[in-house]
N, C-alpha and C positions, 0 to 999 in steps of 0.2 A: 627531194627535199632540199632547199636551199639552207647555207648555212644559216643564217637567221632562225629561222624554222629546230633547226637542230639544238641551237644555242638556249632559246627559249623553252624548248624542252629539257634541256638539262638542266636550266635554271629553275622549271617548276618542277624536277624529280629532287634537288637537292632543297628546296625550298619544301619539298613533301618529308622527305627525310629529318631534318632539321627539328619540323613540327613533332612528326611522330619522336622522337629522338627528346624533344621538350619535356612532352607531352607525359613521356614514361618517369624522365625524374621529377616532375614534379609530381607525379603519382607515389611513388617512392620514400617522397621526402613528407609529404600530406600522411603518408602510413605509418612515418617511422614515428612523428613529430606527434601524430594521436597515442599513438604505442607510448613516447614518454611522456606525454600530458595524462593516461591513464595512469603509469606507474604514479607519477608525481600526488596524484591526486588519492592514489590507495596510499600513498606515504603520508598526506596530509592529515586523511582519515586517522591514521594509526597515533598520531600525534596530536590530532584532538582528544581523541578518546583518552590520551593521556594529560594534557590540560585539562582536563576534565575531572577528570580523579583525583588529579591534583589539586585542583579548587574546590572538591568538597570534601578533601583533608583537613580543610582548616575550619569547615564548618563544627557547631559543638557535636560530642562524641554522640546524641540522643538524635539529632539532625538524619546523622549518618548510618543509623542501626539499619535501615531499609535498603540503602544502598547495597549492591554488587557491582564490586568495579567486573570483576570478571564479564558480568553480561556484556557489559559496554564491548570487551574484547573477542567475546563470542561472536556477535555480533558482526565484527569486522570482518572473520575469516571467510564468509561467502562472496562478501565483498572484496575483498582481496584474488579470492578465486576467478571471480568474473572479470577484475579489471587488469588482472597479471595476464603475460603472454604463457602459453603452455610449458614453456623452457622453466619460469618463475614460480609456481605454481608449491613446489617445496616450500617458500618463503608462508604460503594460507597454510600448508602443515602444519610449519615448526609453530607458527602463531597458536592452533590448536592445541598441538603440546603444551604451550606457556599458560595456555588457558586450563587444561587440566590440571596445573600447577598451582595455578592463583586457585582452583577449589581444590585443593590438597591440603591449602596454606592455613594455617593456624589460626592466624592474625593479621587485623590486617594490613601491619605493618610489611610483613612478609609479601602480601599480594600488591601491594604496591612496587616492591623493590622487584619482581619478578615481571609487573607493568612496566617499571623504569626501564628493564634491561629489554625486553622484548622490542618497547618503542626505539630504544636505541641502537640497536641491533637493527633493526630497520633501515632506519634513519642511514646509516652508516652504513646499509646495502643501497642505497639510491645514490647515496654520493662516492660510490666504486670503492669504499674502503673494505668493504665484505664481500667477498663472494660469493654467488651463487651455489656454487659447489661446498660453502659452509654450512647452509640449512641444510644441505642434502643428507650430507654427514651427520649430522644433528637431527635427521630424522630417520636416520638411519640405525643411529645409536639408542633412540629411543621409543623404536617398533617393539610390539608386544613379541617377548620371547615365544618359540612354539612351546605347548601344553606337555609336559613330562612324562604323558601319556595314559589310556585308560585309565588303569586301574588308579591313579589319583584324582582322573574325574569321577570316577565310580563311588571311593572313598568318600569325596567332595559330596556328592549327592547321597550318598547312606546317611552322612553325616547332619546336611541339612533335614532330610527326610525326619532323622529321630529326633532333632531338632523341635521339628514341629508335631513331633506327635508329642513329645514331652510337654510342647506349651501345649497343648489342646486338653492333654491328662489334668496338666497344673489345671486350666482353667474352670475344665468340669469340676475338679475336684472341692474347688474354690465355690461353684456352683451349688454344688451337693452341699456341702456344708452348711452356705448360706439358707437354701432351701429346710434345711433339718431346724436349723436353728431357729428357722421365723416358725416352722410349724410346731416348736416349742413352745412357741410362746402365744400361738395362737390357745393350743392344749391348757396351758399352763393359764391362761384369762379364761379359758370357756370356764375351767375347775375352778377356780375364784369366784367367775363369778354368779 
């Protein structure tokens, strides 16, 4: 093998290298750049939904009776699940939290202000001022306590049981009456008449 021969082979092993070498970060950089165009865009979602709400706050109060901002929010957390990376995933949690909150909420001034913080709270996880490791905590703290055990689920269910045997009593009873009383009065016209 004459040098030449050598030299050109090295230059097409380094010329092979360089490509594969390209090749990978632009693969990398194509993954990572979809990864925050998805976050960016489960942020945006989160942020309509609250433009949203917020412009039909000032519709009149009869406009609005049909409205649930809450669905709007329901709504988002599968989408949030889908478009977050597995690490993120907390974040479609805590969202579900906020959402059983806005239906907790009284009024619906209250589910607004619990929309305001949610979408905020977002917002301010996309631009690095919240951490990840804050929903975490935050869904952490508000996991369903364990059940204090049998005998108060037992209690629980005795309790509902007589529950409804008391309405079912009420109802017959409610029944029987009604029935006495029409047959009253069927009696009371036959003898009249």
């Amino acid at each position: 093998m004459t040098g030449l021969a050598a030299a050109a082979q090295l230059a097409a092993l380094i010329s092979i290298v360089v490509t594969v070498g390209l090749f990978a970060y632009t693969q990398v950089t194509t993954i990572r750049a979809g990864r925050s165009q998805a976050r960016e865009a489960a942020v945006l979602e989160v942020l309509d939904a609250l433009d949203r709400i917020t412009r039909r706050r000032t519709w009149p109060t009869v406009a609005r009776l049909w409205h649930k901002p809450e669905l709007d929010y329901a709504l988002l957390v599968p989408r949030l699940l889908v478009g977050l990376p597995k690490r993120d995933r907390a974040i479609a949690t805590w969202l579900a939290t906020q959402v059983n909150l806005m239906n907790a909420a009284s009024t619906q001034s209250q589910v607004f202000k619990v929309a305001l913080e949610a979408s905020s709270r977002i917002a301010n996880w996309h631009i690095g001022e919240v951490p990840t490791s804050w929903f975490e905590s935050a869904v952490r703290a508000h996991s369903p306590r364990k059940p204090r055990g049998n005998f108060r689920v037992l209690m629980t269910s005795i309790a509902a049981a007589a529950g409804l045997v008391a309405t079912g009593l009420t109802a017959s009873a409610v029944a029987g009456v009604g029935a006495g009383l029409a047959q009253l009065r069927v009696r009371k016209a036959a003898d009249n008449g």
